[in-house]
Residue, then its C-alpha position, 0 to 999 in steps of 0.5 A: x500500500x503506498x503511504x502517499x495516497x489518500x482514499x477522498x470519500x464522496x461527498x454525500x448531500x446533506x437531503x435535510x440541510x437542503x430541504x430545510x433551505x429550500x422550505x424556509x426560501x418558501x416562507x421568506x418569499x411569501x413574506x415578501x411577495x404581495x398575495x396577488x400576483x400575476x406572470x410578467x409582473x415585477x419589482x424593484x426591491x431598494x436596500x439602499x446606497x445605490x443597491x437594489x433587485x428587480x424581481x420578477x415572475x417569469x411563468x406560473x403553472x397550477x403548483x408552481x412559480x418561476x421567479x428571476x431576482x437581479x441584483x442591480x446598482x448604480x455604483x456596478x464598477x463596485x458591486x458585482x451583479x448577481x441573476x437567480x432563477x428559483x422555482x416555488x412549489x406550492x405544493x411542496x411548500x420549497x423554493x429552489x434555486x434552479x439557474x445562477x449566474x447563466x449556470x443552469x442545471x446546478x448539480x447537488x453534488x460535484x466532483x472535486x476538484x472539478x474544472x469549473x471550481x464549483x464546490x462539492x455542496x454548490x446547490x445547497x450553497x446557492x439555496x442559502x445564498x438565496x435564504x441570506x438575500x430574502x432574509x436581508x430584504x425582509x430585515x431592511x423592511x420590516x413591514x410587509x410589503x411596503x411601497x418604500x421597498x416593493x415598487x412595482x415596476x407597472x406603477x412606477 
């Protein structure tokens, strides 16, 4: 047996970690979304100093929702730009993130070391990235739905 080698064992999906993300992404977005809604309709979400998201609804079926959130600001040579597409199931009662950054087909697991750099646990990452962001847009307002940080794009 040679000494200098190292047996990696897989990465195996944290099911319960991701499920929880993905269910708490469902209650932080129904906080923040308005009870009526209709596909095309968007937002723009302001937390300040030049830093705001454009959220918009780009199909609703009878159980399901796909959202896009952008990151916008007018300070871009300072603040990188993030794009999210994430699926609501209401049945399911989840969020999931399903493209980030044109990266589409987000593998719950990946080999490592791998080309692209994408870590072992990348969805489950990209999920909570997602929870941070919606948990950040909630605190910076703490009413509900407020003109002041949901400003639908059609009124404004």
């Amino acid at each position: 047996m040679n000494m200098n080698t190292v047996k990696k064992e897989k990465y195996v999906v944290d099911l319960k970690r991701l499920q929880t993300i993905c269910s708490r992404n469902y209650a932080l977005l129904l906080r923040l979304l308005p009870l009526e809604y209709a596909k095309g309709q968007q937002w723009h979400i302001e937390l300040g100093q030049g830093l705001y998201f454009e959220l918009s609804v780009s199909d609703i079926s009878p159980y399901t929702e796909q959202f896009t959130l952008q990151q916008r600001s007018t300070l871009s040579t300072l603040v990188g730009q993030m794009d999210i597409e994430f699926r609501l199931y209401h049945d399911a009662q989840m969020v999931e993130v399903t493209k980030y950054q044109q990266q589409d087909r987000i593998r719950p697991n990946n080999p490592y070391p791998n080309d692209k750099l994408h870590h072992k646990d990348e969805k489950t990452q990209i999920n909570a990235l997602l929870k941070d962001w919606l948990n950040l847009a909630i605190d910076h307002q703490p009413d509900k739905i407020d003109d002041r940080l949901l400003k639908n794009s059609a009124s404004s």
